[in-house]
C-alpha positions as CSV (number, residue, x, y, z in Angstrom):
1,X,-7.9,4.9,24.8
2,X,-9.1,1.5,26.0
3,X,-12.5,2.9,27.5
4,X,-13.5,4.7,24.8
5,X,-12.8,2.0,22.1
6,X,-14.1,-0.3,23.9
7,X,-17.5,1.8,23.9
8,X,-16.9,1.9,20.4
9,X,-16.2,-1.6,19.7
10,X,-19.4,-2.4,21.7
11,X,-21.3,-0.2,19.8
12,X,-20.4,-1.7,16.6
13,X,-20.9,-5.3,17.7
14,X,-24.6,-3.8,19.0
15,X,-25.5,-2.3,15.4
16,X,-24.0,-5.7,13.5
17,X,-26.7,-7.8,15.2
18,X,-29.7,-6.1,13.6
19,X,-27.6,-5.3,10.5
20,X,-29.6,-6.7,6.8
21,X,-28.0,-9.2,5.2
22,X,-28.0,-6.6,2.0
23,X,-26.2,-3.9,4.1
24,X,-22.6,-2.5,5.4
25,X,-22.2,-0.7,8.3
26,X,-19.9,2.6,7.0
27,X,-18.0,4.4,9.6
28,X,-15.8,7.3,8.8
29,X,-13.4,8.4,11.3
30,X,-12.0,11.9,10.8
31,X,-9.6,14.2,12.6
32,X,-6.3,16.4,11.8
33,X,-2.9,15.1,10.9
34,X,-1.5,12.8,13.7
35,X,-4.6,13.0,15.5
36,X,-4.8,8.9,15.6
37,X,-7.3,8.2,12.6
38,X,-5.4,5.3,11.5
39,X,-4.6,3.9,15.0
40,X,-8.2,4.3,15.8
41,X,-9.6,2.7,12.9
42,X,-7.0,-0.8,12.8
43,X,-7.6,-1.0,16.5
44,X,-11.6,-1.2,16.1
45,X,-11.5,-3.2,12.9
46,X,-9.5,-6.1,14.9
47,X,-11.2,-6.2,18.0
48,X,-14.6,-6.2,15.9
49,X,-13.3,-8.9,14.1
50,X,-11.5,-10.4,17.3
51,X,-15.0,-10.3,18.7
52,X,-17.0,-11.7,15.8
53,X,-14.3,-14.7,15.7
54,X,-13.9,-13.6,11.9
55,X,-11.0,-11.8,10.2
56,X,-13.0,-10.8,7.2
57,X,-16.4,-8.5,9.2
58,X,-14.2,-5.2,9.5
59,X,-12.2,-3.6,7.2
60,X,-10.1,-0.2,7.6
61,X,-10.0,2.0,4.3
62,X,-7.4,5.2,4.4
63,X,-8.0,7.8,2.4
64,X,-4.7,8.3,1.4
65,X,-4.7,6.5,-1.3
66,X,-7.2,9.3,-2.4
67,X,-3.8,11.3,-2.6
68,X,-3.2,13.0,-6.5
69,X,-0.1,11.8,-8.0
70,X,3.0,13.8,-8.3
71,X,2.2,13.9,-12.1
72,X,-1.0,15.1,-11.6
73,X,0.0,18.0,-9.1
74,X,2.4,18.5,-11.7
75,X,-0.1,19.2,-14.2
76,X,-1.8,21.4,-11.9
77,X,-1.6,25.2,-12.8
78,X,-0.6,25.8,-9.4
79,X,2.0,23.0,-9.7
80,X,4.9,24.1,-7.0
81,X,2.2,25.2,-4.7
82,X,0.7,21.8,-4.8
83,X,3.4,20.2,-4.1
84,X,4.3,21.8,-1.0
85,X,0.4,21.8,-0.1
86,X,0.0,18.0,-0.9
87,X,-2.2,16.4,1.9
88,X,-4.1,20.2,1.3
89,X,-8.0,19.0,0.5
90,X,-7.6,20.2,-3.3
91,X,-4.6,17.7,-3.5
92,X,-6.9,14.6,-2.9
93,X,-9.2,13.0,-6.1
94,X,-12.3,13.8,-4.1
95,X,-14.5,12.9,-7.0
96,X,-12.7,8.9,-6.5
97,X,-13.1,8.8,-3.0
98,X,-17.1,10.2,-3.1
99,X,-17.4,7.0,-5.9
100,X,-15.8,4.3,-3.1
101,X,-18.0,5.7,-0.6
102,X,-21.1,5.4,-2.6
103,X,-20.6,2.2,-3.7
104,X,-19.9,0.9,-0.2
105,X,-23.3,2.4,0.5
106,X,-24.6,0.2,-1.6
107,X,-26.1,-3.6,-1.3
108,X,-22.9,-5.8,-1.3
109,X,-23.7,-8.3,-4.1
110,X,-20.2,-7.6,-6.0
111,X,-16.1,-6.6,-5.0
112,X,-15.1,-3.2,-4.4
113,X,-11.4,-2.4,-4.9
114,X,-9.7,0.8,-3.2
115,X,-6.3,2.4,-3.6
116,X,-3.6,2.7,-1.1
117,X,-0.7,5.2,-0.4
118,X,3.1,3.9,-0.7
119,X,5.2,6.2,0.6
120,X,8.0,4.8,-1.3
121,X,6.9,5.7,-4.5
122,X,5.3,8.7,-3.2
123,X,2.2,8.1,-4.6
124,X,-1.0,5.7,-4.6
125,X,-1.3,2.4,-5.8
126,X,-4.6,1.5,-7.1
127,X,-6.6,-1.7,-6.4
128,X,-4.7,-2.4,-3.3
129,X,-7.4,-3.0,-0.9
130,X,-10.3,-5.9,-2.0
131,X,-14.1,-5.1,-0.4
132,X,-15.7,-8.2,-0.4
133,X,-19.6,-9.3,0.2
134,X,-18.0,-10.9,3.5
135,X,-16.9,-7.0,4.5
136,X,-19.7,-6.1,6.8
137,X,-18.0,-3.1,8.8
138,X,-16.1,-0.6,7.0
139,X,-14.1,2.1,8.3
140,X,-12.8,4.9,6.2
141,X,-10.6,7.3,8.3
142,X,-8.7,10.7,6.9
143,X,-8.5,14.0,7.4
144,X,-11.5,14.9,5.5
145,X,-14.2,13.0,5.8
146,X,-16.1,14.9,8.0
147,X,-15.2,18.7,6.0
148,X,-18.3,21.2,5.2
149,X,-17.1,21.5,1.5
150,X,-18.9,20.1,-1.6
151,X,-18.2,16.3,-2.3
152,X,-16.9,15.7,0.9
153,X,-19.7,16.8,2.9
154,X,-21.8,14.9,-0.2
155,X,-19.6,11.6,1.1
156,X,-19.7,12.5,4.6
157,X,-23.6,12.2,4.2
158,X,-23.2,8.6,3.4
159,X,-21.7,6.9,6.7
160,X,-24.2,5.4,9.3
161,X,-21.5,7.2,11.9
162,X,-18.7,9.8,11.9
163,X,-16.2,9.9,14.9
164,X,-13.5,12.5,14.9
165,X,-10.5,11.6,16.6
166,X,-9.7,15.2,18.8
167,X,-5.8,16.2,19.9
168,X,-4.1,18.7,21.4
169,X,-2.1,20.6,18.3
170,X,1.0,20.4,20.6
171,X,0.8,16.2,20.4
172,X,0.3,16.2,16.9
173,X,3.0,17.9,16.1
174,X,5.6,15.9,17.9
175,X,4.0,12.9,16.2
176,X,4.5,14.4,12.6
177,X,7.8,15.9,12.7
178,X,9.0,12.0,13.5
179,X,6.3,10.3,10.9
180,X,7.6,12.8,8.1
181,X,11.4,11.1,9.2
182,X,10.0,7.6,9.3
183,X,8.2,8.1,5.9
184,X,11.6,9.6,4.0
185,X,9.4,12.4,3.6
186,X,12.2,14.7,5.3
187,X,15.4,13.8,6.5
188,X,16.0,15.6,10.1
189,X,13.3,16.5,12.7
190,X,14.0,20.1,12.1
191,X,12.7,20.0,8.6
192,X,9.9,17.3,9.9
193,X,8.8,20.6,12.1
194,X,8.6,22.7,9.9
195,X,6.6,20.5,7.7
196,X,3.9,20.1,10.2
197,X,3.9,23.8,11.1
198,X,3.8,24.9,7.5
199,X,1.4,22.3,5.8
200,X,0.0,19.8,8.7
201,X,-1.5,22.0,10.7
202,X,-2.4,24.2,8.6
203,X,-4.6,21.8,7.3
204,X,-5.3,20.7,10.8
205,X,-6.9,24.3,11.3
206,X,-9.1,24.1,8.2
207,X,-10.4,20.7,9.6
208,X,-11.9,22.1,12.7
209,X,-13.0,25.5,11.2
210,X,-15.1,23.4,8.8
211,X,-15.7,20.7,10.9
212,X,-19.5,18.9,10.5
213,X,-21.5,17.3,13.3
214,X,-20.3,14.1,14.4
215,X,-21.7,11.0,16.2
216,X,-18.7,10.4,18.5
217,X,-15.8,12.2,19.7
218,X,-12.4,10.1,20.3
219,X,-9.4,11.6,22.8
220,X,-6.4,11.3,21.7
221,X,-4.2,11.3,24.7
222,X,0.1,10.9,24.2
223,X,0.3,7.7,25.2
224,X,1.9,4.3,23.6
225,X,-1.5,3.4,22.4
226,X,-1.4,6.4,20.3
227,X,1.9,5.5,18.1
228,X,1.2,3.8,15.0
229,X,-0.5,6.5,12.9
């Protein structure tokens, strides 16, 4: 993992230094569950800012916080289905997250605000994360940034780069069985399992069937590095 981010980080710095003042650099990182998006994405964001001696140049966006609510799957006519499908692609606001993406594409003269996920509450909370003039590099990672379906692929369209984080299916699963624990999602690894199996991976498929052409492809090996998606 430290090659290649490295490569990345340097090609980040490279594309900062002709960067217009009226400009972001957008980066979306996608990949399937427990593929290493959101390890990816905080590790680049600090050493760009490590490099650039300021905390504020990169900022990491998850789309989770793109997540419906429970009320809203609720309201859904396919409401128990949706539920067990949530992290599905038609269980995320895609029309919200194509609005943040378009507004980051444009010139930075006033404060963007972006929701997170609590996995508490089980649901988003909006207006978590500020996107200030100061935010120069922004990278939005999730599972569906780089999908060949309308609105995302509209979004998708938008980034000056798209990495996709690749892993074997085997690795991911390990890695979301014990995140579903961790998150209170499930209480044993058997049900974690049969989680990913069921719904993960599932959408993990879908990912690579309707996977777009991206700029740079990202190993994710199991390794230490790899542990805090």
């Amino acid at each position: 993992m430290e090659t290649q981010t490295r490569k990345l980080v340097d090609k980040v710095l490279k594309k900062l230094q002709d960067l217009p003042s009226d400009k972001r650099f957008l980066i979306g990182i996608a990949g399937i569950p427990g593929s290493g998006k959101t390890t990816l994405a905080d590790v680049v964001a600090k050493a760009v800012n490590e490099a650039m001696d300021d905390p504020r140049i990169a900022q990491a966006i998850s789309m989770d916080g793109y997540h419906l609510t429970r009320k809203q799957l609720s309201a859904m006519p396919n409401a128990e289905e949706a539920h067990a499908r949530r992290g599905a692609a038609f269980t995320f606001d895609v029309d919200a997250y194509l609005d943040l993406v378009t507004d980051l594409r444009k010139p930075p003269t006033k404060a963007i605000v972006a929701p997170t996920f609590d996995h508490r509450r089980k649901d988003p909370i909006p207006g978590d994360i500020y996107i200030g003039r100061e935010n120069r590099v922004i990278i939005v990672e999730g599972n569906y940034v780089a999908l060949n379906e309308p609105l995302w692929k509209d979004a998708k369209s938008l980034f000056d780069e798209v990495w996709f984080v690749e892993v074997d299916f085997e690795v991911a699963r390990r890695r979301l069985r014990e995140r579903h624990v961790r998150a209170g999602i499930v209480s044993t690894l058997e049900e974690g399992d049969k989680r990913a199996l069921e719904n993960d991976l599932v959408n993990g498929q879908e990912i690579l069937d309707k996977r777009l052409p991206v700029d740079e492809v990202v190993q994710s090996k199991e390794d230490g590095q790899w542990v805090h998606e």
